[in-house]
Every structure is written in structure tokens, then in C-alpha cells.
N, C-alpha and C positions, 0 to 999 in steps of 0.2 A: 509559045511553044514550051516555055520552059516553067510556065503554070500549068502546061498540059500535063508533061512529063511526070512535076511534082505531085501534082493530083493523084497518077496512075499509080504511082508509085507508093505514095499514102494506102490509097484503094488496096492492094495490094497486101501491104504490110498488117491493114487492119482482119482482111478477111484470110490472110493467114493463120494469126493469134486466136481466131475466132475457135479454128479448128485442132489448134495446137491445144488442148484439155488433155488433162491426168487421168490415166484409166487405173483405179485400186481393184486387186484383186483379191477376194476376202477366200481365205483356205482353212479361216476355224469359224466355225458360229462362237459368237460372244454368249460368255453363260448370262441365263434368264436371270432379271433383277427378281427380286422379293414381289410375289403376286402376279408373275407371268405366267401365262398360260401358254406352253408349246403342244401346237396341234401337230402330230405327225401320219400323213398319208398311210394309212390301213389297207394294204391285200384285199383284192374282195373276195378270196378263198378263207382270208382269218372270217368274215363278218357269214359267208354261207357256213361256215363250220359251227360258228357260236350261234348262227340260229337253229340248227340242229340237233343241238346238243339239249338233252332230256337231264335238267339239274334243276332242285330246290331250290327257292326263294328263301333269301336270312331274310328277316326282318332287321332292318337300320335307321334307326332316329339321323334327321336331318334330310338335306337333299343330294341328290347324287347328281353330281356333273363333271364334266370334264375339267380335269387340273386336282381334283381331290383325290386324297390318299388315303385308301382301306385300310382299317384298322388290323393286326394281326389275326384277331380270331375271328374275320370273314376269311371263308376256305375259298383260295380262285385256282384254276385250272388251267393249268399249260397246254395252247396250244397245239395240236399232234402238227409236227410238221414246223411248227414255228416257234421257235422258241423266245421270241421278243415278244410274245401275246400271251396272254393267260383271259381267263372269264370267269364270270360268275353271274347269279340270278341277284338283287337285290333289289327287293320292295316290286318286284315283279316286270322288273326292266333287267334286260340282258347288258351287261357294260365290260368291255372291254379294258384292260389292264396292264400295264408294264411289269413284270414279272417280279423283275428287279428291286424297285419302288414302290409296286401297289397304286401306283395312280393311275387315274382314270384317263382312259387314250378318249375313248369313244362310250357315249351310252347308243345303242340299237333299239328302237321300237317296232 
């Protein structure tokens, strides 16, 4: 009886612990190391708006992808309505922009 008890008791003890785990609640994103790439979720009124949009293509040595930063004298275009998007035409791809920084949110095809 009293290796019953101890058993149950054990039993008991361990699948309590099991359940007792640390919940962290994270309230800042940690800033991107060096070579990260942050995707952030795009509106789909930003992406119908910049494909409607009637703008010349600059011509830009290299490739265009997400995570690169435009140079100052590519011209990008603020969003009507949104002001954390901007756009522009390059090398004949429409790409999406942080206004702010010039980097590339999103390219559209």
C-alpha cells in the first residue's frame, strides 16, 4: 500500500512539472542583425494601387530584390492613402518601398 501511494504520488509530482513551463512574452521585436531580411505584410490596396499606377521605368545596374536599398536619385512615389509605401518602376518591375529607408518591401510582377 505504501509503494502504492508512493508511486501515485511520484506520478503525480512528475506530471505536474511537466506542465509547470515559463511562458516569455516578447513586446519588442529584436532589431535585424547585419544581412536580415524583414518581410512585412503589404495592404492589398498598396499592391492594386502600384499596379495601376502609369510611371517610367529608371534603368538600375544590379538586381532588385527584397531587403535592398534605392539609391537617392531613383524617384519613388508615396503611396495616396498610405504613407509607409512608396513605388516605383525599375528595370521594368514595379517594387514596392519603405518611404523612409528606400528599401525594397516587395517587388510585383
Amino acid at each position: 500500500m505504501l509503494k502504492t501511494l508512493m508511486a501515485a504520488s511520484a506520478a503525480i509530482f512528475i506530471s505536474t512539472a511537466a506542465f509547470a513551463q515559463q511562458t516569455v512574452i516578447v513586446t519588442q521585436q529584436p532589431a535585424p542583425s547585419a544581412g536580415t531580411v524583414v518581410v512585412r505584410e503589404m495592404p492589398r490596396e498598396v499592391r492594386t494601387y502600384v499596379m495601376e499606377q502609369d510611371v517610367q521605368s529608371i534603368p538600375y545596374e544590379g538586381d532588385i530584390m527584397v531587403g535592398r536599398v534605392l539609391p537617392q536619385d531613383v524617384e519613388v512615389h508615396v503611396v495616396d492613402g498610405y504613407g509607409d509605401y512608396a513605388y516605383t518602376v525599375v528595370n521594368q518591375r514595379r517594387v514596392v518601398v519603405d518611404p523612409q529607408t528606400r528599401q525594397v518591401i516587395q517587388v510585383l510582377d
